[in-house]
C-alpha positions in Angstrom: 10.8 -7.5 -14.3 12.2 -11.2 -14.6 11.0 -12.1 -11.3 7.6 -10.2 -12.3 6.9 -9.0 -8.5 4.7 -6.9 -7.6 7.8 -4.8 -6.2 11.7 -5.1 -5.4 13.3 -3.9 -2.2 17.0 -2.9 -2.4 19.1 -2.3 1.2 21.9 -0.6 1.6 24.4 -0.5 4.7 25.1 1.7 6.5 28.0 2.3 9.6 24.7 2.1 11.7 23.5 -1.7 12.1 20.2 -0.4 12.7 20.0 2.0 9.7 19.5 1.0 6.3 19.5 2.7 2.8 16.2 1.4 1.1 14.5 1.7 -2.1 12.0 0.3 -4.1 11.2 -0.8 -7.8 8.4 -2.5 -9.5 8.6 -4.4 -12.7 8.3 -0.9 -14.5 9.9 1.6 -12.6 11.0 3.0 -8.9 8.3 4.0 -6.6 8.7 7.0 -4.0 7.0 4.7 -1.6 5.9 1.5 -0.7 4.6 -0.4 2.5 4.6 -3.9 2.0 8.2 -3.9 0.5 9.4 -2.1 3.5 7.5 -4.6 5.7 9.1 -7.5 4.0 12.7 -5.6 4.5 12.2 -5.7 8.3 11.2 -8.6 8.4 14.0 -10.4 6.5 16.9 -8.2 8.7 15.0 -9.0 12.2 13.7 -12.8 11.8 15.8 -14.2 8.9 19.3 -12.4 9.1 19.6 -11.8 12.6 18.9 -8.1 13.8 18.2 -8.1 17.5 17.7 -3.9 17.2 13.9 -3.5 18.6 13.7 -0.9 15.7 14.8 -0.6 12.3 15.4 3.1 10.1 15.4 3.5 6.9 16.3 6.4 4.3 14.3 6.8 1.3 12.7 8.9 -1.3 9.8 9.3 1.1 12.4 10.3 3.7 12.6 8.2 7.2 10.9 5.1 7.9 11.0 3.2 11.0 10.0 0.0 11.9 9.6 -1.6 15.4 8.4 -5.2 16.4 5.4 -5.0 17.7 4.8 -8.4 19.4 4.6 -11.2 16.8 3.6 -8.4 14.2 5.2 -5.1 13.1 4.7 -0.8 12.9 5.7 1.2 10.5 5.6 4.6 11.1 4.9 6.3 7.7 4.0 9.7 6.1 0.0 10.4 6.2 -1.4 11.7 2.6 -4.9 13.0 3.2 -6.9 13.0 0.1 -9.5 15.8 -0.9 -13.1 14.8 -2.5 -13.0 15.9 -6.4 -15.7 15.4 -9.0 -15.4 11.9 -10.6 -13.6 12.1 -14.0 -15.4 11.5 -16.4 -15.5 7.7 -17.8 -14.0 6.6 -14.1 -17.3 4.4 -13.4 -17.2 3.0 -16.8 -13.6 1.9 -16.6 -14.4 0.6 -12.9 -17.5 -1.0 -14.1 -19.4 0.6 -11.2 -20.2 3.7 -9.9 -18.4 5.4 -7.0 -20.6 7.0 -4.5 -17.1 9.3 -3.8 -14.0 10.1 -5.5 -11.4 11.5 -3.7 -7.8 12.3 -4.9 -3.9 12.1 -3.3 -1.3 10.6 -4.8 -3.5 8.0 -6.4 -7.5 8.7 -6.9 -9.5 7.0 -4.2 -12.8 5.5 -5.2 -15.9 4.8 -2.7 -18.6 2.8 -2.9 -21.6 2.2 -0.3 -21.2 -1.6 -1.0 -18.3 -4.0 -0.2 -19.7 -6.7 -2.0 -19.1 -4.4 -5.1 -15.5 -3.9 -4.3 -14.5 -7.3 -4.2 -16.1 -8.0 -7.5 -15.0 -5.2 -9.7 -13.0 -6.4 -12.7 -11.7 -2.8 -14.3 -10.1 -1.9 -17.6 -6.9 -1.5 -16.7 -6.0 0.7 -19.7 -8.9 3.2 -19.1 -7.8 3.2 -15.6 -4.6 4.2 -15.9 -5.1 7.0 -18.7 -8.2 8.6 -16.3 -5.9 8.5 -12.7 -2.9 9.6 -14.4 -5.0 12.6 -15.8 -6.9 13.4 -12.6 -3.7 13.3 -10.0 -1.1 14.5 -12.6 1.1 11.4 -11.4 0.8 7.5 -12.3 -2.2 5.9 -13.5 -3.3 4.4 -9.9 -6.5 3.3 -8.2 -7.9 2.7 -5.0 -11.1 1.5 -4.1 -12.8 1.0 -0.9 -15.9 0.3 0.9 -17.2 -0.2 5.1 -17.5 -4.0 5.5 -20.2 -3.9 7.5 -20.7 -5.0 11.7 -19.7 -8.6 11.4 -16.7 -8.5 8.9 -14.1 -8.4 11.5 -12.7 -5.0 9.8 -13.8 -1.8 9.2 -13.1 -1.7 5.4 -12.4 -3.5 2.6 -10.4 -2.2 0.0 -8.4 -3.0 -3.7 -5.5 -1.3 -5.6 -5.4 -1.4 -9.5 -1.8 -0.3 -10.1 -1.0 -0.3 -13.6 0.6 3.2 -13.6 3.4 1.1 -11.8 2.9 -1.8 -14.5 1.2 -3.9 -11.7 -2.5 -4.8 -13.0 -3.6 -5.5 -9.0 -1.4 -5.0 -6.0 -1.9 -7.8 -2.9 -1.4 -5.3 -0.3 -0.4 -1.7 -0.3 0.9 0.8 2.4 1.2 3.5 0.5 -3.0 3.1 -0.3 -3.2 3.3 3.2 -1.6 6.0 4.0 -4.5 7.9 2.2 -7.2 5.7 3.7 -6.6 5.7 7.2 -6.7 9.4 7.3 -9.8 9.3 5.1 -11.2 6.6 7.2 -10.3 7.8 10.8 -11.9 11.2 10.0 -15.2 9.5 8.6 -15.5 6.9 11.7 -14.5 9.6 14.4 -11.5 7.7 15.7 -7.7 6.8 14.6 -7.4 3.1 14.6 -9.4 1.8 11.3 -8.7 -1.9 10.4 -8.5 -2.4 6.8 -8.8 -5.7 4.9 -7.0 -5.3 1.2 -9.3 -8.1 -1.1 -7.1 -9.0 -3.3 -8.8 -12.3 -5.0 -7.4 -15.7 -3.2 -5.6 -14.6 -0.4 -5.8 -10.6 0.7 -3.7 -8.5 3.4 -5.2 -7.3 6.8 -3.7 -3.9 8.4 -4.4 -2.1 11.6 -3.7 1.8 10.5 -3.8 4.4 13.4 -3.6 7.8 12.2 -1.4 10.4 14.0 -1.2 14.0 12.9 0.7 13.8 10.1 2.0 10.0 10.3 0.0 7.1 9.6 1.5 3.9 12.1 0.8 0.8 10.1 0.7 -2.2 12.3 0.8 -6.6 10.4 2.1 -9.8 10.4 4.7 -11.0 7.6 6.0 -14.7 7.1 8.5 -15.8 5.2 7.5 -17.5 2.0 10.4 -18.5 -0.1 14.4 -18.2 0.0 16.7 -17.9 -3.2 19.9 -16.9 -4.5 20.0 -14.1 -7.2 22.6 -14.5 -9.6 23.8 -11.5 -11.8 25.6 -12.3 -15.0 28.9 -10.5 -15.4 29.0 -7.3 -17.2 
């Protein structure tokens, strides 16, 4: 909460250099899952602290994760979560401020539009958002949204997640959104690789998502951005 990001990844040791205890908290409370937390993990242990393991394991709430190198990028082999259409609840477009052409429901409720233009722009109430989701998937008050690009957007969607069931109003970029997607996605474009673009305003994440039974293999980049030390006053 002090460091007000969007989440907090905590490793353990383990006898196994390779293995890793690994969990996850946002400024409000401890997720079950999270993608670009665990990307950052692997990254730190393979470029910054020295891991020379091709692949990394890691025990969490969500069970086993791996992740492997994958050139200059990495994969992370996570659990699939294929949503199911549902009826729109009722005051979801209004608190969007636009109406869905689908609705479809997982761990989070997925909306669809026919435009990408309209994802990018969409400026929700976050309150109503959060009180509708929570409501509708009987968990946290979370919202995807996504939309095809189009032939020349060098992806195949584009996509935002209004979080603030976790207390995030709008996550940069989101595994666990994708683990619903790329199923979704896959199944609607007849193949298993989709490439996603996550539009969060000024900067966004790309992700390759290939969908395998029930796994979803995540494949980007991560650089390091900043290096500190966190000091915890004594007890």
């Amino acid at each position: 909460a002090e460091n007000n990001q969007a989440e907090t990844a905590y490793l353990l040791r383990t006898p196994d250099p390779a293995r890793f205890g690994l969990r996850w908290c946002t400024p409000l409370l401890e997720v079950p899952l999270c993608g670009h937390a665990t990307l950052a993990s692997a990254h730190v242990l393979l470029a910054e602290l020295g891991l020379t393991t091709g692949e990394i394991a890691f025990d969490t709430r969500s069970g086993p994760l791996v992740v492997r190198r994958a050139g200059d990028a990495y994969e992370m082999d996570f659990p699939a979560q294929p949503p199911v259409r549902v009826e729109a609840p009722s005051g979801l477009d209004e608190a969007l401020g636009a109406t869905p052409a689908e609705v479809w429901a997982s761990a989070y409720l997925v909306a669809v539009f026919d435009d990408p233009a309209v994802v990018r722009g969409l400026k929700p109430n976050l309150v109503a958002l959060n009180a509708i989701s929570s409501a509708a998937t009987g968990g946290r008050g979370n919202v995807g949204v996504a939309a095809l690009a189009g032939p020349d957007a060098g992806h195949d969607v584009v996509d935002r997640f209004f979080a603030p069931g976790s207390g995030i109003p709008e996550d940069p970029a989101t595994g666990s959104l994708h683990c619903i997607l790329a199923p979704l996605y896959a199944d609607k474009l007849g193949r298993p690789t989709v490439t996603f673009h996550q539009a969060y305003p000024g900067r966004g994440g790309d992700l390759a998502c290939e969908t395998r039974g029930d796994r979803v293999l995540l494949r980007g980049r991560a650089i390091t951005m900043i290096e500190s030390r966190l000091r915890i006053a004594p007890q």
